[in-house]
N, C-alpha and C positions, 0 to 999 in steps of 0.2 A: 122168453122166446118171442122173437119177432113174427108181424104177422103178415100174411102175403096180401092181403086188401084187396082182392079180388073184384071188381065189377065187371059178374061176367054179363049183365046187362049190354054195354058199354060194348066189351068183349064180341058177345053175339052180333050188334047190330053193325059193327067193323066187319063183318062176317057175312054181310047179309042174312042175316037172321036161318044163315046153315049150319047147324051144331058141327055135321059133317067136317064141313069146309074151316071149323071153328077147330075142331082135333086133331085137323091137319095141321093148321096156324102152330097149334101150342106144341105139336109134337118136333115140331122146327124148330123152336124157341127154345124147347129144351135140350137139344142136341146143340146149336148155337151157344146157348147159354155155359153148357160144359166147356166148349173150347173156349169161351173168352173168358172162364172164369180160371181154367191152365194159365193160358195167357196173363191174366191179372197175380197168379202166383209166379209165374215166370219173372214179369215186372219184378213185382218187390225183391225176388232174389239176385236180381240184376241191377237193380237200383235204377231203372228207368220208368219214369213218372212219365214219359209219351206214352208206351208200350199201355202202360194202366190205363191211361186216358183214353186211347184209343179204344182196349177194351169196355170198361168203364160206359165208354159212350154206347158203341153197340150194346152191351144190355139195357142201357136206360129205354134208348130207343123203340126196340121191342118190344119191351115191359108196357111201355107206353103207350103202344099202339094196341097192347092185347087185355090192357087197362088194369096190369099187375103191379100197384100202386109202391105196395112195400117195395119190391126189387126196382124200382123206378128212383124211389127213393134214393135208396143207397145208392146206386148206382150214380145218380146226379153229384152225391155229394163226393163220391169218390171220384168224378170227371173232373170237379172241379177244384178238390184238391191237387188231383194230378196236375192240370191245367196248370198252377201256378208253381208248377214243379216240384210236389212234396209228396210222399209216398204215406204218411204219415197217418191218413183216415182210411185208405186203400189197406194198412198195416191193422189198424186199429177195429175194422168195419169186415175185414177176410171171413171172419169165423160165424156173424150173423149173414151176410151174405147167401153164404154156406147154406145154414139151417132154411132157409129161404127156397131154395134152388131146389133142397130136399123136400119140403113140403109140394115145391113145382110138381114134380113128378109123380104127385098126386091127384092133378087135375085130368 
């Protein structure tokens, strides 16, 4: 299982050090994250590698800025997969992703 690499150090001070304001961030990101992770199954079953990319990039995004390294991860490599028009890691990378999103909703 992959692991979500979490620096909520990082996390917090994007937050100004308000955990408050910090559960609001992530409760967004998780709700975000469920629709562009639809999105990204929609993609593959459509066969459109923008559609991925596009999603793909919004979660990298967020992950990044809420310093969710694992989902940051993936999600990069699945942009740029897409990016060069192949569904192919977006296909491959679906199922960790996943486990990922589900550990999210732990935080």
């Amino acid at each position: 299982m992959s692991s979500l690499n979490w620096d909520k150090q990082f996390a917090l001070e994007q937050a100004a050090d308000d955990e408050e304001l910090l559960q609001e961030l992530l409760d967004i990101f998780k709700e975000s994250c469920r629709d562009d992770y639809r999105l990204m199954k929609e993609s593959i079953a459509q066969q459109d590698p923008e559609k991925s990319c596009a999603a793909a990039h919004s979660i990298k995004g967020a992950a990044a800025s809420l310093g969710i390294i694992g989902i940051r991860d993936i999600a990069g490599e699945i942009e740029k997969d897409s990016r060069a028009g192949s569904l192919t890691v977006a296909q491959n990378s679906l199922e960790g992703l996943n486990e990922l999103l589900q550990q999210l909703q732990n935080l």
